[in-house]
C-alpha distance (Angstrom), angle and dihedral (degrees) to the residues before:
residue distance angle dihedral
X1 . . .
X2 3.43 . .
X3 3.77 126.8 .
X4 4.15 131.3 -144.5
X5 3.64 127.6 -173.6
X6 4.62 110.6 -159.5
X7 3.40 116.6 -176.0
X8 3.54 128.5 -170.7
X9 3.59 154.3 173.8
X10 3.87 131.3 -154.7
X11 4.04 90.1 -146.7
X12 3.80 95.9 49.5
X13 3.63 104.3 76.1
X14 3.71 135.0 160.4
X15 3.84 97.7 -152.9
X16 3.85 148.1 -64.5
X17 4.12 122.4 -77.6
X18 3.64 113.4 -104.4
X19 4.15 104.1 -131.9
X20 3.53 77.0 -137.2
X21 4.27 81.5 61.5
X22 4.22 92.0 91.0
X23 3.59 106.4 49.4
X24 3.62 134.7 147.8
X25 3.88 140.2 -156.7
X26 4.04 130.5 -122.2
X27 4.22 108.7 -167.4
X28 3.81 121.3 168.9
X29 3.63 88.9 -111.5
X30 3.16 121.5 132.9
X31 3.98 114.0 -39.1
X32 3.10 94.4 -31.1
X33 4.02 93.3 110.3
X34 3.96 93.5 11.3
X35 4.24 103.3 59.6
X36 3.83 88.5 -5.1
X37 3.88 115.7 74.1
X38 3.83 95.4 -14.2
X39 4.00 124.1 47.3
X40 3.88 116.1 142.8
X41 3.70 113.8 -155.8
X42 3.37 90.1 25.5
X43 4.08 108.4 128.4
X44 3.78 100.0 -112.9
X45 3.96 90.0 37.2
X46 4.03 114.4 124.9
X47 3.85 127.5 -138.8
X48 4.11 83.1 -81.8
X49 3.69 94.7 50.4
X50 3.99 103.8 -112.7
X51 3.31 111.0 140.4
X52 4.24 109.6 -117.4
X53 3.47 98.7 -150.1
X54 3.83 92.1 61.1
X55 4.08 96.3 39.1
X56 4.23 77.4 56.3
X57 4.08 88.5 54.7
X58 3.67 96.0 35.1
X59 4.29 82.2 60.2
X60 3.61 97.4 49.7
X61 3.52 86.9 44.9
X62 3.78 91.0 55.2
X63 3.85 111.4 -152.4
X64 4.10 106.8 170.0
X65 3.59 96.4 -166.7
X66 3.53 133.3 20.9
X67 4.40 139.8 -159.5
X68 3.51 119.1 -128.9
X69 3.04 146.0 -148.2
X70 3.65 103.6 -3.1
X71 3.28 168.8 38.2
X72 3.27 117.1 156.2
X73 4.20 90.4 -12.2
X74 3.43 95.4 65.1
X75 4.06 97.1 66.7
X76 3.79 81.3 72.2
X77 3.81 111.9 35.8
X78 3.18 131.6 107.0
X79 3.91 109.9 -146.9
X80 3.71 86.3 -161.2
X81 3.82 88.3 77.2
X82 3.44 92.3 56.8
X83 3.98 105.6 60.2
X84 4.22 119.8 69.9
X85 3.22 144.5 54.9
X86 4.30 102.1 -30.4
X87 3.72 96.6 -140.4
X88 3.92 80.1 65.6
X89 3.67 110.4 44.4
X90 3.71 118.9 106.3
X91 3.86 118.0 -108.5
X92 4.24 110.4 -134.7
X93 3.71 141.1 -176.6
X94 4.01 110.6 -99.9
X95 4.26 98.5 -139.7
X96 4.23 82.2 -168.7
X97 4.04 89.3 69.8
X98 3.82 104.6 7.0
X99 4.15 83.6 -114.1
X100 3.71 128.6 131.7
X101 3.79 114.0 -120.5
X102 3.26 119.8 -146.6
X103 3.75 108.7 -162.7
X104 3.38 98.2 -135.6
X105 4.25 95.5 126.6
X106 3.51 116.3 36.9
X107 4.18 149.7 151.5
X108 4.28 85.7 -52.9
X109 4.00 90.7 50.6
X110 3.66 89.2 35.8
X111 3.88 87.5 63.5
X112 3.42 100.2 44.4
X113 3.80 93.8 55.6
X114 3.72 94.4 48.8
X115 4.07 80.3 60.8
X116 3.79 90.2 43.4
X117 4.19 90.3 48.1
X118 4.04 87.2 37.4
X119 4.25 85.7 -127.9
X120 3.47 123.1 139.4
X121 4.42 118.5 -115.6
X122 3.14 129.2 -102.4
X123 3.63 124.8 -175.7
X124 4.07 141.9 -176.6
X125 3.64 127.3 -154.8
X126 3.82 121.9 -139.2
X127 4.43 104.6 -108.4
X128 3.70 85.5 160.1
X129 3.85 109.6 76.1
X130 3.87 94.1 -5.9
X131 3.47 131.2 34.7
X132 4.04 152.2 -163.1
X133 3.68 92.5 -38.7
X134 3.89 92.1 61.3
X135 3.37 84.5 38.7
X136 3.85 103.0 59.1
X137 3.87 80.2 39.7
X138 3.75 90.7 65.0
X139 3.80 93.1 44.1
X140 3.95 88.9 51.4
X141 3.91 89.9 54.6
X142 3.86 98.4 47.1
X143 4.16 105.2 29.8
X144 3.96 103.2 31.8
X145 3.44 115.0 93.1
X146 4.12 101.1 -142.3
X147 3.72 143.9 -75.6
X148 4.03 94.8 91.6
X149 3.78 138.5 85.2
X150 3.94 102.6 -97.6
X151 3.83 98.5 26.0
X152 4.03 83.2 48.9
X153 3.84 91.8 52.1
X154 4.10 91.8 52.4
X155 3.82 79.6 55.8
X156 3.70 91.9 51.9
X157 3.31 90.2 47.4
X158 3.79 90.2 65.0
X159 4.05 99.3 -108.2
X160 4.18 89.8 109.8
X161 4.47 92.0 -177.2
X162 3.46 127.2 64.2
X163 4.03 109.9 -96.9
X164 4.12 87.3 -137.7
X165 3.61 103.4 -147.3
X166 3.71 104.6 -174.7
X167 3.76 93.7 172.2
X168 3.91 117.8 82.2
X169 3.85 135.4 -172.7
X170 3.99 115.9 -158.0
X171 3.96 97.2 -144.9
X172 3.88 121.5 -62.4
X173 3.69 125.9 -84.3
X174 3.64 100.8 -27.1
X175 3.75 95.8 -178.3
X176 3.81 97.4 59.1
X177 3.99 116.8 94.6
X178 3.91 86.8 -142.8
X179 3.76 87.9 75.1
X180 3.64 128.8 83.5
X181 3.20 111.4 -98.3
X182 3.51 100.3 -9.5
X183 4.21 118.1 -167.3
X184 3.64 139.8 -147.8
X185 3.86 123.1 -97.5
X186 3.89 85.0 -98.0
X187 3.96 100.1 44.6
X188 3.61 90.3 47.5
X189 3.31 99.5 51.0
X190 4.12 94.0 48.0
X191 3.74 91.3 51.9
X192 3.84 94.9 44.3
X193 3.83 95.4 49.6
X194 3.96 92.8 46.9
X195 3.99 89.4 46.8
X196 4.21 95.4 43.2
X197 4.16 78.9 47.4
X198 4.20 95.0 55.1
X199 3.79 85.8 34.9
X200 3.37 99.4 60.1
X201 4.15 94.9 35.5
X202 3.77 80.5 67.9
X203 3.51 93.4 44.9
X204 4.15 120.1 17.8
X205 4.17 89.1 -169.4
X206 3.60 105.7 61.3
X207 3.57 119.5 107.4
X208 4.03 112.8 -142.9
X209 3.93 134.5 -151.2
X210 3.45 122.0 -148.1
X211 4.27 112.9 -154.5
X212 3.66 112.7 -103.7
X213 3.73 114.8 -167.8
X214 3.99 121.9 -50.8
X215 3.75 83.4 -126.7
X216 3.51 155.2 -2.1
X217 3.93 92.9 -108.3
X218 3.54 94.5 55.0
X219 3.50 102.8 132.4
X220 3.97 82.4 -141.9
X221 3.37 92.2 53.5
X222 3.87 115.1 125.8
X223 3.72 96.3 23.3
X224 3.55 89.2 53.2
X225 3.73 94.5 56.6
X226 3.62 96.9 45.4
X227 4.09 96.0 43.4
X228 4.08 85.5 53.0
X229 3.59 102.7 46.2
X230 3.65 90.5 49.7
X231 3.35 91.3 49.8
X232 4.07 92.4 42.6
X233 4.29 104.5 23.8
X234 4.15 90.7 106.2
X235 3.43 93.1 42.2
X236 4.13 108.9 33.6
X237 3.94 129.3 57.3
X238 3.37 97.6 -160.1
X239 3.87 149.5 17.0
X240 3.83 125.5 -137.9
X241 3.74 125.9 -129.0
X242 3.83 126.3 -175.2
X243 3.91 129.3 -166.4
X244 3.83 124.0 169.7
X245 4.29 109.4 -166.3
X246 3.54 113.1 -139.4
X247 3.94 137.9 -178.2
X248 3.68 101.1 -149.9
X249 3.73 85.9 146.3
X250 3.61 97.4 58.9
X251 4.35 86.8 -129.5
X252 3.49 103.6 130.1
X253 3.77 92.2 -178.7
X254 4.13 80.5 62.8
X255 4.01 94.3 43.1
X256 3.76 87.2 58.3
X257 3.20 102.1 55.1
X258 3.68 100.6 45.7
X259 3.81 90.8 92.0
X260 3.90 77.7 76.7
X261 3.60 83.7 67.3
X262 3.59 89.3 54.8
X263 3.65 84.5 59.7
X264 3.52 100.4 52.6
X265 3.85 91.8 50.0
X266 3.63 92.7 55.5
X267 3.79 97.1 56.2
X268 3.57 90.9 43.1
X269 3.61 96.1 55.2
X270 3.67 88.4 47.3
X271 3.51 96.6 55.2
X272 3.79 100.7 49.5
X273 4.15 82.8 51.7
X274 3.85 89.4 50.1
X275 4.08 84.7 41.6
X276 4.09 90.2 60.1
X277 4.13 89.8 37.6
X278 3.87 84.6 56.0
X279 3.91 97.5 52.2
X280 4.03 91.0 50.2
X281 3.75 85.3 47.2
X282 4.46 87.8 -129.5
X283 3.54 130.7 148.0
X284 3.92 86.7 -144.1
X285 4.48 106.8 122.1
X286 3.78 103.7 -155.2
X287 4.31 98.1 -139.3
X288 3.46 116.7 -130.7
X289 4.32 120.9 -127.3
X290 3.59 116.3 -156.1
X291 3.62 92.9 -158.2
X292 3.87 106.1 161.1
X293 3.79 111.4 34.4
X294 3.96 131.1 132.6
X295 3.96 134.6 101.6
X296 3.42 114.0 -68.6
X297 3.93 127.6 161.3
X298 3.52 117.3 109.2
X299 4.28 97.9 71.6
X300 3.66 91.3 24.3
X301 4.05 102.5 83.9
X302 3.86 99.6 30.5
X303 3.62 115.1 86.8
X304 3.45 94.1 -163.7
X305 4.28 78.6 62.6
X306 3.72 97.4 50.5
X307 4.16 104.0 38.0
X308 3.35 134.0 45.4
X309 4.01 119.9 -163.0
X310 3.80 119.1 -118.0
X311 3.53 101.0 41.6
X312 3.86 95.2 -93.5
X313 4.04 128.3 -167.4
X314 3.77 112.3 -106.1
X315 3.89 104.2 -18.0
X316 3.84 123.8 -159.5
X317 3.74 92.9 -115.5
X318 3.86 122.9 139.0
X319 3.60 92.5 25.8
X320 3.67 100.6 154.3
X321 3.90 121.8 -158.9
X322 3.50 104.5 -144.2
X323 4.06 121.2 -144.9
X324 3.87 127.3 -151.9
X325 3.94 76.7 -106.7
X326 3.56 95.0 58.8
X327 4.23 80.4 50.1
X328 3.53 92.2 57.5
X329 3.92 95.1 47.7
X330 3.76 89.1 47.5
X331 3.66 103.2 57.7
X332 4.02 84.8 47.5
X333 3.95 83.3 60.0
X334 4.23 81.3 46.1
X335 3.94 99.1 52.8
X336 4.52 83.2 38.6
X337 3.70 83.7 58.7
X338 3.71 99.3 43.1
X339 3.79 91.8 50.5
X340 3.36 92.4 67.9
X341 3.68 113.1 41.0
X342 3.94 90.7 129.1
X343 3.94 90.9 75.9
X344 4.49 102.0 14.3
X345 3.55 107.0 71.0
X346 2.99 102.7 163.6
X347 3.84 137.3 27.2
X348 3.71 130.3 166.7
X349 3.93 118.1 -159.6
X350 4.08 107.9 -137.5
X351 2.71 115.3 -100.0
X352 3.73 146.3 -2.0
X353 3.41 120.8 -153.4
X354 3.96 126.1 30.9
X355 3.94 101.1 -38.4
X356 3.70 97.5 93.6
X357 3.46 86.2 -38.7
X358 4.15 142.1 157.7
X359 3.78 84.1 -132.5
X360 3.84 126.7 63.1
X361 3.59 127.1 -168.6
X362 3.77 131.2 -171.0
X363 4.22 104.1 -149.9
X364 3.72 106.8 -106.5
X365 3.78 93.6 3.6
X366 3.82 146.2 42.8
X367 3.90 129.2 16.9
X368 4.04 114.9 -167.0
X369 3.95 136.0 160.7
X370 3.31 132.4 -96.0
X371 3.57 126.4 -127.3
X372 3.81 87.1 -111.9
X373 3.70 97.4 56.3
X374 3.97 91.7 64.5
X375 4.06 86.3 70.8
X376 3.86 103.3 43.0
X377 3.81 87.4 40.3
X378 3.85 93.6 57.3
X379 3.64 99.2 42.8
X380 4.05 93.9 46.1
X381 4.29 80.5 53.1
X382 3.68 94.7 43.9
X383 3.63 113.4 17.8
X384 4.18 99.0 74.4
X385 3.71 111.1 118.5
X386 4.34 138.7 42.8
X387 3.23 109.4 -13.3
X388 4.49 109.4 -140.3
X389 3.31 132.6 -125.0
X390 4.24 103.7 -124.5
X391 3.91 127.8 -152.7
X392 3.81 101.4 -150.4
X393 3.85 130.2 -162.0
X394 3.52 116.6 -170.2
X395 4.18 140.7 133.8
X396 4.00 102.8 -111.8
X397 3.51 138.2 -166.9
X398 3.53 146.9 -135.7
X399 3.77 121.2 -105.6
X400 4.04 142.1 177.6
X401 3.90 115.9 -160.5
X402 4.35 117.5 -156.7
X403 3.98 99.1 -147.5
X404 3.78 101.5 166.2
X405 3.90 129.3 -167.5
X406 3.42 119.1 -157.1
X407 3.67 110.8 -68.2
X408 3.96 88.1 -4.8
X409 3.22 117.3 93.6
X410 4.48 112.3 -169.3
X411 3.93 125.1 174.4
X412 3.76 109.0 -161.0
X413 4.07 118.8 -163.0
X414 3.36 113.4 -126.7
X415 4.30 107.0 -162.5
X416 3.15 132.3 -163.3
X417 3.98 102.1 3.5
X418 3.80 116.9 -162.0
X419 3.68 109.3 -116.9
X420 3.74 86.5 -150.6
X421 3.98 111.3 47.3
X422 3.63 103.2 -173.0
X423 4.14 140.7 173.1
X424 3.79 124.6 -173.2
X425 3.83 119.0 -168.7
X426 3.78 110.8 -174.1
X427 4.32 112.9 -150.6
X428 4.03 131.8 -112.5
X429 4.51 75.5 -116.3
X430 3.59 100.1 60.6
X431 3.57 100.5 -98.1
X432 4.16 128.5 115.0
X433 3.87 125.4 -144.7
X434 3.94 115.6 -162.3
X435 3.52 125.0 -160.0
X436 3.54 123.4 -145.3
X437 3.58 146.3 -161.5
X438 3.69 123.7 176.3
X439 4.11 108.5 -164.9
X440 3.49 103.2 -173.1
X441 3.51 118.5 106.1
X442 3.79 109.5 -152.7
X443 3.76 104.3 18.0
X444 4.16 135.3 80.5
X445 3.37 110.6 -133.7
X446 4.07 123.4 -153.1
X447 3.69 107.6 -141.3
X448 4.17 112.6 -158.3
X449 3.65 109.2 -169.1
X450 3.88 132.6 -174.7
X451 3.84 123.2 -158.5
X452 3.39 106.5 -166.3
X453 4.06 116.5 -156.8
X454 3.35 91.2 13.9
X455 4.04 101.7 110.3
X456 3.41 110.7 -148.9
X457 3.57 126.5 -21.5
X458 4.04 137.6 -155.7
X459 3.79 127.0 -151.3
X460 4.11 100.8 -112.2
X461 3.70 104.7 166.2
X462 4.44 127.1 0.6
X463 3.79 113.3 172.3
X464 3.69 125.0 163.1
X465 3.82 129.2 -163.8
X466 3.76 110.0 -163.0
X467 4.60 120.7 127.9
X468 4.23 124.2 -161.3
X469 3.80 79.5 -131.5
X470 4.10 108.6 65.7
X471 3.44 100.6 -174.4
X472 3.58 91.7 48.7
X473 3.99 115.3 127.1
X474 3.80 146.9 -176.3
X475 3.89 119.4 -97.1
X476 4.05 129.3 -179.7
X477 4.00 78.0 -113.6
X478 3.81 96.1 54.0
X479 4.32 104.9 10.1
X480 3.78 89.8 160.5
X481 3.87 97.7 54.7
X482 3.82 90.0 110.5
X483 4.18 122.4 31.0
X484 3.74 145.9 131.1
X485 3.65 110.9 -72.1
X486 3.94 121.0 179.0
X487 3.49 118.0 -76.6
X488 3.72 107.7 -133.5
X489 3.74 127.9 -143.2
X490 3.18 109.3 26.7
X491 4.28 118.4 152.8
X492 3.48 136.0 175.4
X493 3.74 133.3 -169.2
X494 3.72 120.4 -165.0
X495 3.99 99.3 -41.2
X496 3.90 92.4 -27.9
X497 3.90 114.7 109.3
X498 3.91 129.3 -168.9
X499 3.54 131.9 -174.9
X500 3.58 134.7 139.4
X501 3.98 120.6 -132.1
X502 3.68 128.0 -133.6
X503 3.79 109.9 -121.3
X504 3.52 118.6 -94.8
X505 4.05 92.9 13.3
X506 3.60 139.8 133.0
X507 4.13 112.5 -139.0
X508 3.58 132.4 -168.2
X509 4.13 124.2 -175.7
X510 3.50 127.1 172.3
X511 4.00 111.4 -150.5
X512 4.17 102.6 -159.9
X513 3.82 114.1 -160.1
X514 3.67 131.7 -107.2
């Protein structure tokens, strides 16, 4: 059996979660609009046509704010076709995923089923074949109250308030050639500061992110950051990042520690932003949003996966099949994100429904969980509050992660990999949740924790999610092959925890105080 020694403090902390923290993403790709969220005549539908059975998931799962409309479809829609009557909006051919769209859910029915989910909007503006004047146009129709041509037309429209979106996406990973019309570090940059600068003329209160690289093997990536937040840092609170883990190798040793990676992103990002702060000698920290993350390899690669001949409505492409191993890798990403909540803000897990998704949904039928929803579900429950600092002692390993990009082909060394990745976010009551990821295969592992200035602490809550079978999965014929079951054993004395970790298994426990 492996042994781990945690140490913490309740004073050293590395900063507060964001709500904004446990976000998700809604693209029309796929069905993950069409058969996903929205499905009239289906038999759970509502007068609006959202289907009831996923609003009930999507709460459980508990996203708090969440990115629409795209992704890579966004860099050539125009949001104009998706406001009006329906019977009269124009049907067009989506170049992101070789789809037809046909307009029939858009920005207004976007905003009415963040109300209906209780989540908070997101939206991105087109920089790719448009620009900042269709840009400010969009922010005129959703935030301005009345008395002008665009916000007048919402009211036409029948939506009499202002929607409010305070949360804004500049375009959508401008520096990859997959995009439409994709632009130069420099190009970018000049077209995102003059749009944030219109956008937020009409509207002083939104909060803008620049795009960041589309990855962290970009071979732009760096310069691209640093060009774009000069161009952007008086104008832009944030800058996006996106990372999808893969296995491609088939090394699950590898796939578990990629979250490392995740890591290693983060705090370069942060520099560079910290690096252009320094040269205009200002206090101002650029935030980072992790706006695009998830594992995603399987439909990825395969065009047979991603496009669908004949220009079809709402293909089931993408439609990842997640594994306990894919589980495992995603709560790594979970605790990565945690760990830094004094520069990520926000982050949006992509997507929702059905396109590599925590939600699946069979079209006039079932909805069931994935095996990656049990992780993001239980750390938007349990990880709101002051995120600690922890001391970790554990054997490691060494590691080499494949994370190809188009013709590019990159192995990154990962050393010395933590056996036990952990993150421990103590609660405005008194209590401390601890998140916990044991990443070796064949072993137990006895975890002895401190919690210093704590007082004393009860076990409230200890669930584990670990299966013999790691490549076992969730189907509308068996959705409850993989879930949390109780994790046994676990005592505390005073502020001093034990429990000992399945291998291979991701572990949340609650300690309440008093």
């Amino acid at each position: 059996m492996r042994k781990a020694n945690v140490l913490m403090d309740r004073d050293f902390a590395i900063g507060h979660t964001d709500p904004r923290l446990f976000g998700a993403f809604v693209e029309h790709l796929g069905r993950c609009v069409y058969g996903g969220i929205y499905e009239p005549g289906h038999p759970t539908a509502d007068e609006k046509g959202f289907r009831k059975d996923v609003l009930a998931l999507v709460k459980e799962l508990g996203p708090t704010i969440i990115r629409y409309p795209g992704g890579n479809f966004v860099s050539g829609y125009n949001w104009e076709d998706g406001v009006g009557p329906v019977e009269k909006r124009p049907a067009r051919l989506d170049l992101a995923w070789f789809s037809t769209e046909p307009n029939s859910f858009g920005t207004n029915e976007f905003m009415d089923w963040c109300k209906a989910a209780a989540v908070e909007p997101m939206l991105a503006v087109n920089l790719g074949t448009r620009g900042g004047d269709a840009a400010r146009n969009l922010v005129e129709y959703c935030n301005h109250p009345g008395g002008s041509a665009w916000s007048d037309l919402r009211r036409a429209h029948g939506w009499e308030q202002p929607h409010g979106v305070k949360f804004w996406c500049l375009g959508n990973e401008m520096d990859g050639p997959w995009q439409m019309e994709y632009k130069s570090a420099d190009a970018y940059g000049a077209i995102a500061r003059e749009a944030a600068k219109m956008m937020r003329w009409i509207d002083p209160t939104v909060e803008l992110a620049a795009c960041g690289s589309s990855g962290r093997n970009m071979p732009t990536f760096g310069q691209w950051e640093d060009t774009v937040i000069e161009h952007t840092f008086d104008h832009a609170e944030y800058i996006s990042l996106h990372t999808y883990l893969n296995n491609y190798k088939q090394d699950t040793p590898s796939f578990l520690a990629s979250p490392d990676l995740m890591d290693r992103f983060i705090d370069e990002v942060v520099a560079i932003a910290d690096a252009v702060a320094a040269k205009r000698r200002s206090h101002k920290r650029m935030m980072l949003s992790f706006d695009e993350w998830n594992v995603w390899y399987r439909t990825r690669r395969n065009r047979a996966d991603r496009v669908w001949e004949g220009w079809p409505v709402a293909p089931s492409i993408l439609e990842e099949i997640y594994t306990m191993e894919d589980a495992l890798a995603f709560g790594g990403a979970c605790i990565s994100l945690l760990n830094h909540a004094d520069r990520v803000r926000t982050a949006c897990l992509a997507q929702l429904v059905n396109a590599i998704a925590p939600i699946m949904t069979e079209t006039g039928g079932a909805a069931w969980r994935q095996t990656i929803f049990f992780p993001f579900a239980q750390m938007s429950r349990l990880g709101r509050g002051k995120v600690l600092r922890t001391q970790v002692e554990s054997d490691t390993y060494d590691s080499s992660y494949y994370d190809p990009r188009g013709e590019q082909q990159s192995m990154f060394p990962i050393p010395d990999v933590a056996y036990l990745k952990i993150a421990a976010v103590a609660g405005e009551a008194g209590g401390l949740s601890l998140f916990m990821l044991n990443r070796d295969l064949a072993q137990e592992m006895e975890v002895n924790l401190e919690a210093r200035s704590f007082g004393r602490l009860t076990v409230g809550e200890a669930l584990e999610l670990c299966h013999d079978d790691l490549k076992a999965t969730n189907t509308k014929d068996a959705p409850e092959r993989v879930k949390p079951a109780p994790l046994q054993g676990a005592r505390v004395d005073g502020g001093r925890l034990r429990v000992t970790l399945k291998p291979a298994s991701w572990n949340v426990i609650h300690l309440s105080a008093g």
